[in-house]
C-alpha positions in Angstrom: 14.6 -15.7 -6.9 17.9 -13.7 -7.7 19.4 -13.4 -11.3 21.8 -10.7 -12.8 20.7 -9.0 -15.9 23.2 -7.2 -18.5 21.7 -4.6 -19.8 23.4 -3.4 -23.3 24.0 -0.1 -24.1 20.7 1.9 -25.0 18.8 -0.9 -23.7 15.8 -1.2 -21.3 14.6 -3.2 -18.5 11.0 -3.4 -17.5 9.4 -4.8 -14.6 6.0 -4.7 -13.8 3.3 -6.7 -11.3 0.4 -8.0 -13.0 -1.9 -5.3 -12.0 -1.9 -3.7 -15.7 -1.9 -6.7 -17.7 -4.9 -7.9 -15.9 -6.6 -4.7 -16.3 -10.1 -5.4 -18.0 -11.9 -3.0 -20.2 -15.7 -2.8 -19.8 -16.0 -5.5 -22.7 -14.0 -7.6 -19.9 -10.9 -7.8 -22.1 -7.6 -8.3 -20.5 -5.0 -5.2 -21.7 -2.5 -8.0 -21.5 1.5 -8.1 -21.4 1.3 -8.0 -25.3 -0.6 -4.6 -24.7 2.2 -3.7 -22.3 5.2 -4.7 -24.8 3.7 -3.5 -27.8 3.0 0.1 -26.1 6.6 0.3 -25.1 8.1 -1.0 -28.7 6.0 2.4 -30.1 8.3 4.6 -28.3 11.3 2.6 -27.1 13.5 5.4 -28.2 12.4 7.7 -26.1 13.5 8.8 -22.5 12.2 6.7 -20.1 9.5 9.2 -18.6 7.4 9.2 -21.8 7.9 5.3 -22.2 5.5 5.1 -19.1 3.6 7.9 -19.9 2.8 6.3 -22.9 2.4 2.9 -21.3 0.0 4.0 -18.8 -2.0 6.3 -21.9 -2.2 3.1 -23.9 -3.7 1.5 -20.5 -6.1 4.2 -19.8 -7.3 4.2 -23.5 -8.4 0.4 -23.2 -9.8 0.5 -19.4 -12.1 3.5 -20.2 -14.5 3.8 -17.3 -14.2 0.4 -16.0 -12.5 0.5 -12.6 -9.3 -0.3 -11.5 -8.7 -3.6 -10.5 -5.0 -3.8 -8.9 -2.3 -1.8 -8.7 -0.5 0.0 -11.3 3.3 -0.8 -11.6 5.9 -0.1 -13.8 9.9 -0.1 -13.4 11.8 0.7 -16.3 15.5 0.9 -16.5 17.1 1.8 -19.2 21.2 2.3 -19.9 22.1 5.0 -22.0 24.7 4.8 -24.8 27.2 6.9 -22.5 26.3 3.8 -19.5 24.7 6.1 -17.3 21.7 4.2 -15.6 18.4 5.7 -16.0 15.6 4.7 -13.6 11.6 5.7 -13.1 9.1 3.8 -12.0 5.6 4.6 -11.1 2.5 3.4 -9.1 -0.8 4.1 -10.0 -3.3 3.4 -7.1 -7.1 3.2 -7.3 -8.6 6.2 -6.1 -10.4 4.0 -3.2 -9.9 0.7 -1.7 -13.8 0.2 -2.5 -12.6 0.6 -6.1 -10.6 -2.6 -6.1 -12.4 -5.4 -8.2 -12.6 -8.7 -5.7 
């Protein structure tokens, strides 16, 4: 599917694949997109390297020693007042392909 996107000034785009909303803790709790948008509103203002940082703390918190399932993904895109673009992203593999959840 294709689709255009405006992006207002100071605002952010996010993309992710489903690998950290399905992440379960050990309680076998989803960490959900919820999880994801929530973690993002607490520091929206910030420059878009902490944003994931503190996406992917928020997501380590709640999967505490259970393995990881998926992938890790996260695109964030976010246009500063001035409308200069601003893009990071980052992937987050398991350690070992024996450590993905089937």
């Amino acid at each position: 599917e294709i689709g255009k996107v405006t992006i207002p000034k100071g605002g952010l785009l996010i993309l992710t694949t489903d690998g950290p909303g399905d992440q379960m803790c050990p309680e076998e709790q989803y960490f959900s997109e919820e999880n994801i948008i929530r973690s993002i509103q607490e520091v929206h203002s910030e420059n878009p390297k902490i944003i994931i940082d503190h996406v992917f703390e928020k997501l380590n918190e709640h999967r505490k020693h259970a393995k990881q399932s998926d992938d890790h993904t996260l695109v964030l895109v976010q246009r500063s007042k001035d409308m200069t673009p601003r893009i990071i992203s980052q992937t987050v593999y398991p350690p070992h392909e024996a450590d993905l959840v089937q």
